[in-house]
N, C-alpha and C positions, 0 to 999 in steps of 0.2 A: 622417256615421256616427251609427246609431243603437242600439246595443248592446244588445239584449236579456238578461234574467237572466241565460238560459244558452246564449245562440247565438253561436258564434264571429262574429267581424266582422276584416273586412279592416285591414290597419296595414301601413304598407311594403310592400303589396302579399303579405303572409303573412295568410291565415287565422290569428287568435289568440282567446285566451282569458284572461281575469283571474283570478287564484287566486280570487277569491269564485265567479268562476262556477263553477269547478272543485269547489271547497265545497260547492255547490250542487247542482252534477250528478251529484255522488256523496256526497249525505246526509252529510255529514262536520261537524264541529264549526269554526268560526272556527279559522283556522291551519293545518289539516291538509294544505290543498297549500302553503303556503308549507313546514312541515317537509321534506316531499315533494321537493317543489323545491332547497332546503337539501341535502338528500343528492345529490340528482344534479347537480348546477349546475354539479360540473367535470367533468361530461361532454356540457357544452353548450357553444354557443359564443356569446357574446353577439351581437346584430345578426343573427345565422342563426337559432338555436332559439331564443331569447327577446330581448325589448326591456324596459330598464329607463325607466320614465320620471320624470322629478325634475318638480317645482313648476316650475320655470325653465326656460321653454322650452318644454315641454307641455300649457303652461295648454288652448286648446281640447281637446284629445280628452282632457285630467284632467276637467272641464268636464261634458261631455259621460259620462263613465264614471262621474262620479257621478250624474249627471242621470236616467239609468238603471239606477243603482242595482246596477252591476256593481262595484265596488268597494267595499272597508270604510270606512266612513264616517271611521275614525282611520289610517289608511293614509297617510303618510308618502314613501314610494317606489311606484309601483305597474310590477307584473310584470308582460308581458303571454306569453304562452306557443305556439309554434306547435303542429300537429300532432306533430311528433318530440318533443317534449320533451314533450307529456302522454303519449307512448307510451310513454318513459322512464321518466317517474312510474308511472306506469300498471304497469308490468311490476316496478318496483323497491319500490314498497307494496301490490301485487294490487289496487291498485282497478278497481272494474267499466270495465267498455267505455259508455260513454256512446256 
């Protein structure tokens, strides 16, 4: 896995996205898909529309997400995001169609 800034990449066989690249791809300031994410979260489901990953246990693809520079460098948990669930965002804060 090699994660470009703003290219989804494969994780449990879902096409996903990391809130920075989401930051990224829609000109937004630090945080504004994690907010984003924040409001809709109970209308996901965890392991289907998003994957949380911890220090413990995801060290490679943590690893690897930072190595590419797809994550915030002080990021603590990182989210990873499929299709549906930046659709969700997407529809719930008007952000553009990337």
């Amino acid at each position: 896995m090699n994660p470009c800034v703003t290219t989804p990449f494969s994780y449990r066989g879902c096409d996903v996205l990391t809130l920075r690249q989401i930051d990224r791809m829609n000109d937004t300031v630090k945080g504004t898909a994690f907010r984003v994410f924040k409001r809709v979260r109970g209308e996901l489901v965890e392991g289907q529309d998003y994957f949380v990953l911890d220090a413990h246990g995801d060290e490679p693809i943590l690893a690897a997400l930072h190595a590419g520079d797809a994550v915030y460098a002080s990021s603590q948990v990182i989210v990873l995001l499929t299709q549906t669930a930046y659709a969700r965002m997407r529809a719930t804060a008007n952000l553009p169609r990337s």
